[in-house]
RODOKOL-434060 format. One record per residue: residue number from 1; residue in three letters; x, y, z of N, C-alpha, C in turn. Coordinates in Angstrom, 3 decimals. Layout:
<NUM, 'ALA', <X, Y, Z>, <X, Y, Z>, <X, Y, Z>>
...
END
This chain:
<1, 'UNK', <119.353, 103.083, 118.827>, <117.973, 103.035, 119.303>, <117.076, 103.691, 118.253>>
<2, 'UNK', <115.962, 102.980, 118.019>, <115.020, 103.462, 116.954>, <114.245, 104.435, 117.336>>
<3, 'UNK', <114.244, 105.441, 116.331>, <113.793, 107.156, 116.740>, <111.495, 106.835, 117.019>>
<4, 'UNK', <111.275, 107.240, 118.161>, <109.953, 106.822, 118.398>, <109.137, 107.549, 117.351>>
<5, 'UNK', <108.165, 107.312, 116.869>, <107.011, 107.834, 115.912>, <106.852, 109.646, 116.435>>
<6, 'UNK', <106.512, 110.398, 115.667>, <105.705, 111.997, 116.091>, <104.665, 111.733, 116.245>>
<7, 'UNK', <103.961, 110.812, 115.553>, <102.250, 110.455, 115.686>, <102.185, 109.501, 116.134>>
<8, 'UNK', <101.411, 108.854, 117.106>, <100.960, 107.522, 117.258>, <99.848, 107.238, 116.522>>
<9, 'UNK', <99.671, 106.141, 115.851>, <98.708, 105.498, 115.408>, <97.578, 104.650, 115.667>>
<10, 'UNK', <96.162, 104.508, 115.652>, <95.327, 103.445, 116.405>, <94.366, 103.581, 115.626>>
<11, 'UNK', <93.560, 102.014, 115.530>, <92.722, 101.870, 115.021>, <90.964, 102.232, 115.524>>
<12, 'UNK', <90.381, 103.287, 115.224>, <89.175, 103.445, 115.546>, <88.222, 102.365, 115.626>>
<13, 'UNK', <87.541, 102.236, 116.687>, <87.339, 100.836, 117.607>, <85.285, 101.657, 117.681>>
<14, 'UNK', <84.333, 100.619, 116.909>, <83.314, 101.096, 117.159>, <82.476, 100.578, 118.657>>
<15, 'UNK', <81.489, 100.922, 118.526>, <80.596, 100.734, 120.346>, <80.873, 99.415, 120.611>>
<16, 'UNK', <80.561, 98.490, 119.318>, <80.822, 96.791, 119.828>, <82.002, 96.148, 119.577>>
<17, 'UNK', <83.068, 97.012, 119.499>, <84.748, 96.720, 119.282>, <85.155, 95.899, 118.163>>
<18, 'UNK', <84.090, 96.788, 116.788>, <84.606, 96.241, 115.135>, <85.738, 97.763, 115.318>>
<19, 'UNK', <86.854, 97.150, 114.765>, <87.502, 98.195, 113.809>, <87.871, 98.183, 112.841>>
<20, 'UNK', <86.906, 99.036, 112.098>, <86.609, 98.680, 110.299>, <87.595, 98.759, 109.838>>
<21, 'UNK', <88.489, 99.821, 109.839>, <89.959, 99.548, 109.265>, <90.833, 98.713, 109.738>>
<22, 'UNK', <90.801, 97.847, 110.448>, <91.333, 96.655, 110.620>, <91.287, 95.400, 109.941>>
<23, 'UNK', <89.950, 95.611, 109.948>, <89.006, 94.761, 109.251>, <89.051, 94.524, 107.912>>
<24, 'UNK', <89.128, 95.824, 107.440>, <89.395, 96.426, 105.675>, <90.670, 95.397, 105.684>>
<25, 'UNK', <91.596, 96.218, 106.057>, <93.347, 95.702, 105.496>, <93.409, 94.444, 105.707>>
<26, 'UNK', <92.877, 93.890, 106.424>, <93.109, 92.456, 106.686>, <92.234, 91.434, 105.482>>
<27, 'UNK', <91.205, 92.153, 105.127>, <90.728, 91.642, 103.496>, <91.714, 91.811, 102.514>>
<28, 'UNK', <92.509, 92.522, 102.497>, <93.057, 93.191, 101.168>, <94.197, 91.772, 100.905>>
<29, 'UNK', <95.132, 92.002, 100.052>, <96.086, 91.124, 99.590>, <97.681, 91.100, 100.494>>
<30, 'UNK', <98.236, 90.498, 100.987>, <99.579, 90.723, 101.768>, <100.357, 91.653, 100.452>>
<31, 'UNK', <100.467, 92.245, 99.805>, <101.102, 93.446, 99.229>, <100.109, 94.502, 99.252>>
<32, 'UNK', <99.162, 94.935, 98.914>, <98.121, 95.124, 99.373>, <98.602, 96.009, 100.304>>
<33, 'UNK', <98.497, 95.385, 101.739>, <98.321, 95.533, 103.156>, <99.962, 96.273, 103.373>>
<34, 'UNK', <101.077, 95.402, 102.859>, <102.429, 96.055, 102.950>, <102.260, 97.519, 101.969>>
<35, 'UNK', <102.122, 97.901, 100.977>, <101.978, 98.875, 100.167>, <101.435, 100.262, 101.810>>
<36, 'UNK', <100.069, 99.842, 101.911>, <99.033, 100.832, 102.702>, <99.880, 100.876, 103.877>>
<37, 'UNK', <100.290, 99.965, 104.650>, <100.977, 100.034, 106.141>, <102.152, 100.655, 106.222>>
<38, 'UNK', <103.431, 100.258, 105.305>, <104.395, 101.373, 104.130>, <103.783, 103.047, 104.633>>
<39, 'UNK', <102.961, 103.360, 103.880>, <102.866, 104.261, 103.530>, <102.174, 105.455, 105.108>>
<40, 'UNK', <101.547, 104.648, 105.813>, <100.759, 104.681, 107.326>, <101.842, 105.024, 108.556>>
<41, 'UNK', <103.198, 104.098, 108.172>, <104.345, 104.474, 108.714>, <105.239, 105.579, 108.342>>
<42, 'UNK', <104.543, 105.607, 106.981>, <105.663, 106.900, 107.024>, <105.342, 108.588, 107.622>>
<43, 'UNK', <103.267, 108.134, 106.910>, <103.004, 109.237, 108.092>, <103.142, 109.713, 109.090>>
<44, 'UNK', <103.057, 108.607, 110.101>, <103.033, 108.058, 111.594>, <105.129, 108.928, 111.639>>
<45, 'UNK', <106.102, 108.500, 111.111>, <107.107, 109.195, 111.457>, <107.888, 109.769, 110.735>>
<46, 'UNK', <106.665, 110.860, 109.893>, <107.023, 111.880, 109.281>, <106.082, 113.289, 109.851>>
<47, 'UNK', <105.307, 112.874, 110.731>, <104.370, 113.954, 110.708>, <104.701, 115.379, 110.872>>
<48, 'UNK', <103.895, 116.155, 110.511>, <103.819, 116.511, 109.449>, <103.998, 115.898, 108.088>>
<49, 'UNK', <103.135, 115.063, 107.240>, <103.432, 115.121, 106.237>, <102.613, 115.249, 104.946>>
<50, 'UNK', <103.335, 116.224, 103.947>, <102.364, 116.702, 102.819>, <101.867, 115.859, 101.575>>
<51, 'UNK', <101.582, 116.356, 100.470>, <101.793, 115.948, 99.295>, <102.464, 114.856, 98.858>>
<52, 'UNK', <102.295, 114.084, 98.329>, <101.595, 113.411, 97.612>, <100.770, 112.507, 98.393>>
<53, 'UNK', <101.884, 112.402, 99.513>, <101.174, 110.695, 100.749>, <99.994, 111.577, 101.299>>
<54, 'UNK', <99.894, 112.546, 101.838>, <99.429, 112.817, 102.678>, <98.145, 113.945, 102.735>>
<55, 'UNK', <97.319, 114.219, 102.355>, <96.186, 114.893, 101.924>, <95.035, 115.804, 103.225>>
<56, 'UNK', <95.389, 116.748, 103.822>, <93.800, 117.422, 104.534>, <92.688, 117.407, 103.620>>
<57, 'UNK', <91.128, 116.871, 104.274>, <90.331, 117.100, 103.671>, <89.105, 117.861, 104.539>>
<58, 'UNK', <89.416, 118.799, 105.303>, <88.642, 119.496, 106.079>, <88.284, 118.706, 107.041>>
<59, 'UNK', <87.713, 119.849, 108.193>, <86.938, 119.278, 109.246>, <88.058, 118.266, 110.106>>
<60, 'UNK', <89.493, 118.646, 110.211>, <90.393, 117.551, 110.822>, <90.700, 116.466, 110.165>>
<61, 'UNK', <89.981, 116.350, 108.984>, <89.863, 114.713, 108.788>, <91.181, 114.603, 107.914>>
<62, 'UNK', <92.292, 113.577, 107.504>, <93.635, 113.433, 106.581>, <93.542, 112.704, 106.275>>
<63, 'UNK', <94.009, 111.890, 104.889>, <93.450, 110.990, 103.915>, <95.108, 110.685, 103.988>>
<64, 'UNK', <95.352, 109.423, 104.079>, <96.878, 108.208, 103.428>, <96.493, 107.909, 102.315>>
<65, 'UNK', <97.079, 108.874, 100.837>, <96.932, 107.984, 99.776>, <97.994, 107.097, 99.520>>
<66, 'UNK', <97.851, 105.917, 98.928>, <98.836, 104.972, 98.563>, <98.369, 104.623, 97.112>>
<67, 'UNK', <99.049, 104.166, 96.304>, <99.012, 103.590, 95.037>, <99.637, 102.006, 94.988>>
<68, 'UNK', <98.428, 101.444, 94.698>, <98.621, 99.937, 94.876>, <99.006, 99.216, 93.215>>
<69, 'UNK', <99.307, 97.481, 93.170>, <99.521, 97.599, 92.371>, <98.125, 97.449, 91.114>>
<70, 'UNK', <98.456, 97.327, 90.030>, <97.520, 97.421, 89.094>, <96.614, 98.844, 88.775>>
<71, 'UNK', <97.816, 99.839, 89.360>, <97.307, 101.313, 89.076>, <95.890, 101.527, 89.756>>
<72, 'UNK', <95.852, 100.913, 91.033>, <94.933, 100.746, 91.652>, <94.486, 102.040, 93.027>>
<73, 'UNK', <94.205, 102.934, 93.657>, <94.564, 103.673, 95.070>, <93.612, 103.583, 96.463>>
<74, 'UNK', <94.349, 103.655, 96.893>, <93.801, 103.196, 97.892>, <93.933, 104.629, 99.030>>
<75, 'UNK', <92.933, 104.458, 99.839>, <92.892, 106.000, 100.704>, <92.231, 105.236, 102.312>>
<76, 'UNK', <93.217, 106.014, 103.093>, <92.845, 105.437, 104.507>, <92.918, 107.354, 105.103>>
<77, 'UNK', <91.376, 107.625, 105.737>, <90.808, 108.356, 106.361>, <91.318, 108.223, 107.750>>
<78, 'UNK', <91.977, 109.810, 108.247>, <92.103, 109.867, 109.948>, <91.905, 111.180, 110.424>>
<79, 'UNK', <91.753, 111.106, 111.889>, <91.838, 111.986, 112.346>, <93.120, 112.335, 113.162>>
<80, 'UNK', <93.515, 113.410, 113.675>, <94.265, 113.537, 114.826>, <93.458, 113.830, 116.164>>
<81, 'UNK', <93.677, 113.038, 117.466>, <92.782, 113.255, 118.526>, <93.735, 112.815, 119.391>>
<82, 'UNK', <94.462, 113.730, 120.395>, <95.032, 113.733, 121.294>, <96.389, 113.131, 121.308>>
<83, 'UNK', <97.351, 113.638, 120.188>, <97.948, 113.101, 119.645>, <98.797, 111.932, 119.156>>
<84, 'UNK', <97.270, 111.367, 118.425>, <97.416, 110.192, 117.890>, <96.377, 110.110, 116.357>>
<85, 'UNK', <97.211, 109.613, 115.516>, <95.980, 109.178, 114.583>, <95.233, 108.071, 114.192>>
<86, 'UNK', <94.332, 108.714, 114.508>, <93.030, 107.331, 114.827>, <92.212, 107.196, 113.102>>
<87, 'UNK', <92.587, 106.113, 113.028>, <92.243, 105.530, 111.201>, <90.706, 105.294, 111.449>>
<88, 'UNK', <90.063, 105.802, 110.858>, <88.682, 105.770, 110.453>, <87.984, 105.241, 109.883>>
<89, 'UNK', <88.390, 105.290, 108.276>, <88.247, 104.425, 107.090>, <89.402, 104.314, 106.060>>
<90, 'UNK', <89.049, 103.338, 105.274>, <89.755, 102.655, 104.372>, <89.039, 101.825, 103.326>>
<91, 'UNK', <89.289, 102.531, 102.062>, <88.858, 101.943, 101.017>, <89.470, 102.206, 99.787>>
<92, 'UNK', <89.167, 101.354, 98.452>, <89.730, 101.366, 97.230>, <89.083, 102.264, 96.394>>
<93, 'UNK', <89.849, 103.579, 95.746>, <88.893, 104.437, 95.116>, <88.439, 104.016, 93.455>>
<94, 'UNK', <87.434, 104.228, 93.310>, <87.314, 103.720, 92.189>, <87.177, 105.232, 91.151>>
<95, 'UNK', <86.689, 105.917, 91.267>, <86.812, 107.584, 90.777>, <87.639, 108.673, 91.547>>
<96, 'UNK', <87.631, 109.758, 90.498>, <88.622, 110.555, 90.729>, <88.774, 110.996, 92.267>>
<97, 'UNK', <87.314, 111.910, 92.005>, <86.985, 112.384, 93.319>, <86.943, 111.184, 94.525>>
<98, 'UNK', <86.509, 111.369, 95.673>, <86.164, 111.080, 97.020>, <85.077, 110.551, 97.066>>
<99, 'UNK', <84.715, 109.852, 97.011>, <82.954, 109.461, 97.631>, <82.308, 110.077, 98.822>>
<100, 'UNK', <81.316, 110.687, 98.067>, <80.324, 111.201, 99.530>, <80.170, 110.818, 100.758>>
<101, 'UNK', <79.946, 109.325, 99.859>, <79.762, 107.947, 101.256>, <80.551, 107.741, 101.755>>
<102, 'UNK', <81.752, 107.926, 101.324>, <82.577, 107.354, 102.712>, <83.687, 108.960, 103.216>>
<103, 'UNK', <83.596, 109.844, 102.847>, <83.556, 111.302, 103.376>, <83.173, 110.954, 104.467>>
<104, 'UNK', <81.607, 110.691, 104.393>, <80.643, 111.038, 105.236>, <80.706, 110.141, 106.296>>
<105, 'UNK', <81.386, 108.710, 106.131>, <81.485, 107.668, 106.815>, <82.057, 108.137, 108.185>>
<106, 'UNK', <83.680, 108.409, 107.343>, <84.609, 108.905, 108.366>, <84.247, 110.216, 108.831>>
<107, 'UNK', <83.369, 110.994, 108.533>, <82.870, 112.410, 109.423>, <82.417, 111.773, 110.823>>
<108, 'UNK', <81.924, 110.712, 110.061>, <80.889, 110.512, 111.304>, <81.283, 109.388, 112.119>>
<109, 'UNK', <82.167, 108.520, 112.189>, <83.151, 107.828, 113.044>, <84.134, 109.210, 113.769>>
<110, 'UNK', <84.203, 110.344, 113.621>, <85.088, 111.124, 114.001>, <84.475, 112.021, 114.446>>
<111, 'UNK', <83.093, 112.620, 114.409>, <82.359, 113.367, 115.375>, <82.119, 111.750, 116.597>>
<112, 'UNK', <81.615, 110.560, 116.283>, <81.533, 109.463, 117.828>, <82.618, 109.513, 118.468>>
<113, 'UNK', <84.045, 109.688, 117.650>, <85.463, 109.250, 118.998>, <85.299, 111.024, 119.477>>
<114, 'UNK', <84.728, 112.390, 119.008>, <85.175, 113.296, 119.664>, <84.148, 113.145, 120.531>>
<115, 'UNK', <83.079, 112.657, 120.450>, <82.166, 112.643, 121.927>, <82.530, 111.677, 122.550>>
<116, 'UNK', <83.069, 110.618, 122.253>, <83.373, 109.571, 123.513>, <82.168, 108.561, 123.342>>
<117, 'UNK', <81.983, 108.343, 122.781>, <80.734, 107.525, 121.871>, <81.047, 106.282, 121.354>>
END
């Protein structure tokens, strides 16, 4: 029998039932999508998990890095909320750092699911 997940996983679902990270991966390329989902599972039943996959970036929020191909990375934003992690955002980084904008994206998809919003 297959050992159940430590985390459950779900896709953050906005007021009119887009879920952008759904939405995202399903643009991306079928390796692409296997690479990021790979890597989403291993969180999902490894949790706890650190370095390298797995990144805190304050305020609750945990970043899935993955490395795609063409030396490419890719970062999917979550929270933990009632134990489950609820994916926020997802995007392709193009610089070192983080983008403000989408920091700020997923802050703020993750202050609406803690109000119930």
């Amino acid at each position: 029998m297959a050992k159940p997940p430590r985390l459950l996983v779900r896709f953050f679902r906005s007021e009119t039932g887009n879920e952008p990270v759904r939405e995202w991966l399903k643009s991306l390329s079928a390796a692409d999508r296997k690479v990021i989902g790979d890597d989403i599972r291993t969180v999902q039943f490894g949790w706890p998990v650190g370095m390298p996959l797995n990144r805190p970036l304050g305020g609750g929020l945990h970043e899935v890095r993955s490395t795609l191909e063409g030396n490419r990375i890719a970062r999917v934003i979550f929270v933990v909320k009632d134990g489950a992690g609820v994916l926020l955002h997802g995007f392709i980084k193009k610089s070192r750092a983080t983008p403000k904008q989408d920091l700020q994206l997923a802050r703020s998809r993750s202050k609406r699911l803690q109000s119930g919003k």
